[in-house]
ZAFIDO-136802 format. One record per residue (C-alpha): residue number from 0; residue in one letter; x, y, z. Coordinates in Angstrom, 3 decimals. Layout:
! ZAFIDO-136802
{rec NUM, 'A', {X, Y, Z}};
...
This chain:
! ZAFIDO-136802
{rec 0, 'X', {-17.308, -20.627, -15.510}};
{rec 1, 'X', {-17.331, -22.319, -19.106}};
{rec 2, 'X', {-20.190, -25.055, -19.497}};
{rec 3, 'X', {-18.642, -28.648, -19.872}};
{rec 4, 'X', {-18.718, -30.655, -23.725}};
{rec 5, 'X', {-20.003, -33.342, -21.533}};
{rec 6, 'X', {-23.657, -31.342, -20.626}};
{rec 7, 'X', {-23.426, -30.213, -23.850}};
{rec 8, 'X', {-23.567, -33.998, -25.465}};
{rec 9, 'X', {-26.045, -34.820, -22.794}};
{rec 10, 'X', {-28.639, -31.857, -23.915}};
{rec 11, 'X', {-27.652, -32.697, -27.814}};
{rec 12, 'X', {-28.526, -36.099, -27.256}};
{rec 13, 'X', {-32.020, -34.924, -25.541}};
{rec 14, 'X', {-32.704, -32.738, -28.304}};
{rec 15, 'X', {-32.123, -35.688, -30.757}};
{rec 16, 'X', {-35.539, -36.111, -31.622}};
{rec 17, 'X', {-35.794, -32.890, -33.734}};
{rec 18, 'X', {-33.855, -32.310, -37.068}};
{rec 19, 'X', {-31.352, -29.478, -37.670}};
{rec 20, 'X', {-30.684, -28.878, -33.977}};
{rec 21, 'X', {-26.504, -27.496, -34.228}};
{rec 22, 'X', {-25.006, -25.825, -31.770}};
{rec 23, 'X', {-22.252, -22.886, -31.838}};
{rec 24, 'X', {-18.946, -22.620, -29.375}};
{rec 25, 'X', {-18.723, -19.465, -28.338}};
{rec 26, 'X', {-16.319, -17.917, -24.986}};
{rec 27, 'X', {-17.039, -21.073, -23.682}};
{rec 28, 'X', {-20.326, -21.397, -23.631}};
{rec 29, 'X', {-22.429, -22.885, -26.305}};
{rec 30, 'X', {-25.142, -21.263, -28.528}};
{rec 31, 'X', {-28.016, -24.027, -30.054}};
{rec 32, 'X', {-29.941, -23.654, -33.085}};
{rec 33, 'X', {-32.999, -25.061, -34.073}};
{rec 34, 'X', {-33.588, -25.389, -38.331}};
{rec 35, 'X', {-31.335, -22.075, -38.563}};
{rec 36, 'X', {-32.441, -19.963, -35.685}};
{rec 37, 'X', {-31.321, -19.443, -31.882}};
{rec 38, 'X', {-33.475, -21.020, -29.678}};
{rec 39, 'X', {-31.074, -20.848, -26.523}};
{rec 40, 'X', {-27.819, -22.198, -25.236}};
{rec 41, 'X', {-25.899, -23.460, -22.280}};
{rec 42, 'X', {-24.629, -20.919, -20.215}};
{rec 43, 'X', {-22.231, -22.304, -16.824}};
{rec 44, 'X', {-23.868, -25.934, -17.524}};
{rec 45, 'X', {-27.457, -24.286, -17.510}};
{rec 46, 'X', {-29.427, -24.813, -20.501}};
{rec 47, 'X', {-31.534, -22.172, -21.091}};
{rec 48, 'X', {-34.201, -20.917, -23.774}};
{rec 49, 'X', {-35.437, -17.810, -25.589}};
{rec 50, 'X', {-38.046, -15.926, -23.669}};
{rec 51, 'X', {-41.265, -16.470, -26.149}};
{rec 52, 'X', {-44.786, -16.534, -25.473}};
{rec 53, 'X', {-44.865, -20.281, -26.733}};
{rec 54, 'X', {-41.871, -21.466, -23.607}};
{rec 55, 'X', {-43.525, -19.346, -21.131}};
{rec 56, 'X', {-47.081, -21.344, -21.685}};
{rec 57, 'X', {-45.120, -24.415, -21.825}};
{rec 58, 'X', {-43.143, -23.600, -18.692}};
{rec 59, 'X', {-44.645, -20.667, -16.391}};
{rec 60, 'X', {-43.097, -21.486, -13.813}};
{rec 61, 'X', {-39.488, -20.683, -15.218}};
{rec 62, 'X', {-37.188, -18.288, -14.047}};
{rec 63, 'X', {-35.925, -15.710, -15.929}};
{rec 64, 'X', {-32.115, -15.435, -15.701}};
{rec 65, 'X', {-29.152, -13.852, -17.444}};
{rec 66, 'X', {-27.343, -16.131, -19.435}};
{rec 67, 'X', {-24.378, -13.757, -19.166}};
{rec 68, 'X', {-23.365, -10.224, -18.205}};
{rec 69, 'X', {-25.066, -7.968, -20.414}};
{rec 70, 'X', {-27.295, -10.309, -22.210}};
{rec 71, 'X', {-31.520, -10.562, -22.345}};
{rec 72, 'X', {-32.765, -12.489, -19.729}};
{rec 73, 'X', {-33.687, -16.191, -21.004}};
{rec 74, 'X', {-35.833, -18.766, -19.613}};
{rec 75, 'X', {-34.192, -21.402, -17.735}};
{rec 76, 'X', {-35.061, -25.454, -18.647}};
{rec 77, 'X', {-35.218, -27.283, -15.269}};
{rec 78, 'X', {-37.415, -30.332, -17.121}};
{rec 79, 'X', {-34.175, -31.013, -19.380}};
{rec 80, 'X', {-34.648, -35.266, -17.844}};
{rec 81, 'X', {-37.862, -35.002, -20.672}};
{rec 82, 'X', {-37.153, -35.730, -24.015}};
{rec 83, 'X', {-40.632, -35.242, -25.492}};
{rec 84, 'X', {-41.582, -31.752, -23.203}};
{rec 85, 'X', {-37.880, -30.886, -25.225}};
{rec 86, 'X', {-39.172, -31.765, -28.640}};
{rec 87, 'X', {-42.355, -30.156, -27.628}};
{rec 88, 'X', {-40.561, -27.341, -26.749}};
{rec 89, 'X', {-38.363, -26.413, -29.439}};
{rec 90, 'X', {-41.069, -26.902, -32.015}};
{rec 91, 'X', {-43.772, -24.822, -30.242}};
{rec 92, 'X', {-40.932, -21.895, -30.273}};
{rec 93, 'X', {-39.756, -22.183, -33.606}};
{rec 94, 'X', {-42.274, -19.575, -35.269}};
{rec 95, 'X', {-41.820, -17.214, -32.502}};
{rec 96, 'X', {-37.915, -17.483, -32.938}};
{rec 97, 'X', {-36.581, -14.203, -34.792}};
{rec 98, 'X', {-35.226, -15.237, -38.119}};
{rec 99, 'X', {-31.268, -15.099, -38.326}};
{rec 100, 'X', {-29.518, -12.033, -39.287}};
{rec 101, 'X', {-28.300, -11.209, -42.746}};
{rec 102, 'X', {-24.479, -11.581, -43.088}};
């Protein structure tokens, strides 16, 4: 099932706090960056985070899911109603994000 543009704008406009969050279309689904780097996407209307040390403090009671078939599990965002946990969020990760590949 492909995630809908409309959760998509609803999670963009969440994240709106932070600078240089973009965001990636991809098989339907949508991959977000955060000042250049992953830091997790929407997978079937589920937004969803990389699995770092920084989101797992923030949120230990997360589940771990697949995002896909054949992907690393990621940690899924059930507190997505909270813009500031968000903001907190995304910049507690950031240094723990890997750094995007060389093209």
């Amino acid at each position: 099932m492909a995630s809908s543009r409309e959760y998509l704008n609803y999670i963009l406009e969440q994240l709106s706090g932070l600078e240089d969050v973009s965001y990636k279309a991809m098989m339907g689904e949508y991959i977000i960056y955060y000042r250049g780097k992953i830091a997790g996407g929407i997978y079937d209307d589920r937004f969803m985070v990389k699995d770092v040390e920084p989101a797992e403090k923030m949120m230990p009671d997360a589940e771990l899911r697949l995002p896909y078939e054949g992907a690393r599990k990621m940690l899924l965002v059930d507190n997505v109603e909270d813009r500031d946990f968000l903001t907190r969020l995304f910049e507690a990760m950031y240094d723990e994000l890997p750094a995007p590949k060389k093209k």
